[in-house]
N, C-alpha and C positions, 0 to 999 in steps of 0.2 A: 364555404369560407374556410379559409386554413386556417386550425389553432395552433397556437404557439408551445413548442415542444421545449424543454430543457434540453439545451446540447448534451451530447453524450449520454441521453437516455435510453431507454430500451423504447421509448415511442420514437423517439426521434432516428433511430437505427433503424426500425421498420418504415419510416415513412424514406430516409435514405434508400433501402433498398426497394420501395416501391417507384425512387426515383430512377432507379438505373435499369428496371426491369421492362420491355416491352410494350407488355398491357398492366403495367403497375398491379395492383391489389389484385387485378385478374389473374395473372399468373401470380404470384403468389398464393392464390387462396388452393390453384392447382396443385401448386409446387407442397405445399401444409397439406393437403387435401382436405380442406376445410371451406367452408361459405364463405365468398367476400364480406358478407357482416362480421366474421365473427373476424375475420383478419385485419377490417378497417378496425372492429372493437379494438383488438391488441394495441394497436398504434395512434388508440385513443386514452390520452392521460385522465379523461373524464369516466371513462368507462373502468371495471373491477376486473375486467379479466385478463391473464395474463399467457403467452406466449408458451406454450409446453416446450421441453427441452428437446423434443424431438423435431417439432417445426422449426424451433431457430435455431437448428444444427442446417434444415435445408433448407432454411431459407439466406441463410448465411453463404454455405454452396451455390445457392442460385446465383445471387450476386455476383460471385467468383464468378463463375461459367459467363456471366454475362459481360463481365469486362472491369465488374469492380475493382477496387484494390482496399483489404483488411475483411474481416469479416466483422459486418458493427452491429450485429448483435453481442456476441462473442467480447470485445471491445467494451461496450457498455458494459456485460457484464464484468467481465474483470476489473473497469473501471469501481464500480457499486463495489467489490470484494476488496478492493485495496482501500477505500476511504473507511468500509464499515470495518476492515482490519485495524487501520492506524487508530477507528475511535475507540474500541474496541483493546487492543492493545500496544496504544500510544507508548505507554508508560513504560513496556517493557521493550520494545525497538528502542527509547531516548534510555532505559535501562543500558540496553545491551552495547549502544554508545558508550558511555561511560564505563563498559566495564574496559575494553579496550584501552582507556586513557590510563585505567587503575591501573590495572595489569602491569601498562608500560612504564606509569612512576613507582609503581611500587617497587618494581624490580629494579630500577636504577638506584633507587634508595636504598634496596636492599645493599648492592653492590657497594655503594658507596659510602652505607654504614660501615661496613668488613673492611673496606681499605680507612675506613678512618681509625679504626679500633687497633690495626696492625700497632705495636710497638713504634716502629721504623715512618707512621705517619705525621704529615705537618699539617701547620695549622692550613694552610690551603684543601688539605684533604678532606678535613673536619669542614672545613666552611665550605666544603663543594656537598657534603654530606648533608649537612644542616641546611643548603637548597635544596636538595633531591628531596631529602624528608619531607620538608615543606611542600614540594609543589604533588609531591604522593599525598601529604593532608590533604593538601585543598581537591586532589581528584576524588577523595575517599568523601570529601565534603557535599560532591555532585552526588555521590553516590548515595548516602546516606538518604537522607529526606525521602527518595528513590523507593527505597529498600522499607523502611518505616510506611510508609503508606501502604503498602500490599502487605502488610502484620499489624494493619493499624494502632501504630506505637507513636507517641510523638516522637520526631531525631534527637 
C-alpha cells in the first residue's frame, strides 16, 4: 500500500527519486550503500530514521544521472530551512521591510524640513514638510511596535 507523503518532504523526495530510478529503492540502497530497509525506512513518514547528509547528496546525484530535473532532496530541505527561517525570524525580515520604508520617509522629511525652515520658504514648502513628516511618522509607527517586542517594552 502506498502511504500518503506531505508534498515537499524529505519522504516524499525520496520516494520521487525512487520514481525516476531503475530498480527504485534497489538502486538507491546501492547508490547510499545502505539495506533496502533502511532506505524504504528514510522514506517512511512512520518510521524515526532519517536520511544522513551523505546519502542525500547521492541520492540526489543519482536522480540527476538518471534524467531527473532539481535535486528533491536538497529542495525539501531548503524548503524545511526557509519556512523554519521565516518562523523563526518572521519579525526581523517584516523588521527589515520597514526599515527601508523608514529610511526612505525619513529622509524625505528630512529634506523637506530644511527647505521648509529656509527664510525664503512658502507655505507650500511647509505643507509639503508637514506631509513628509507625517508619512516618515506613520513609517516609524510600523516600525515601533516591531522594535518594542524584541526589548519587550510596550510601544
Amino acid at each position: 500500500m502506498t502511504k500518503a507523503r506531505a508534498p515537499l518532504s524529505i519522504d516524499a523526495a525520496l520516494a520521487r527519486i525512487a520514481g525516476q530510478l531503475t530498480n527504485g529503492f534497489d538502486d538507491m540502497a546501492r547508490v547510499a550503500g545502505r539495506q533496502v530497509r533502511t532506505v524504504r525506512n528514510w522514506s517512511d513518514p512512520d518510521t524515526a530514521e532519517q536520511v544522513p547528509v551523505d546519502c542525500a547528496i547521492a541520492l540526489d546525484l543519482a536522480y540527476i544521472a538518471a534524467g531527473g530535473s532539481g535535486a528533491p532532496i536538497f529542495e525539501a530541505y531548503a524548503l524545511k530551512l526557509e519556512l523554519a527561517d521565516a518562523a523563526k525570524f518572521g519579525d526581523r525580515h517584516q523588521l527589515l521591510r520597514h526599515a527601508q520604508d523608514v529610511a526612505r520617509e525619513t529622509g524625505e522629511a528630512n529634506a523637506a524640513i530644511i527647505g521648509a525652515a529656509h527664510p525664503a520658504a512658502t507655505k507650500t514648502d511647509r505643507a509639503r514638510a508637514l506631509a513628509e513628516a507625517t508619512e516618515a511618522r506613520e513609517a516609524l509607527n510600523q516600525v515601533i511596535p516591531l522594535l518594542a517586542a524584541e526589548v519587550d517594552q510596550p510601544p
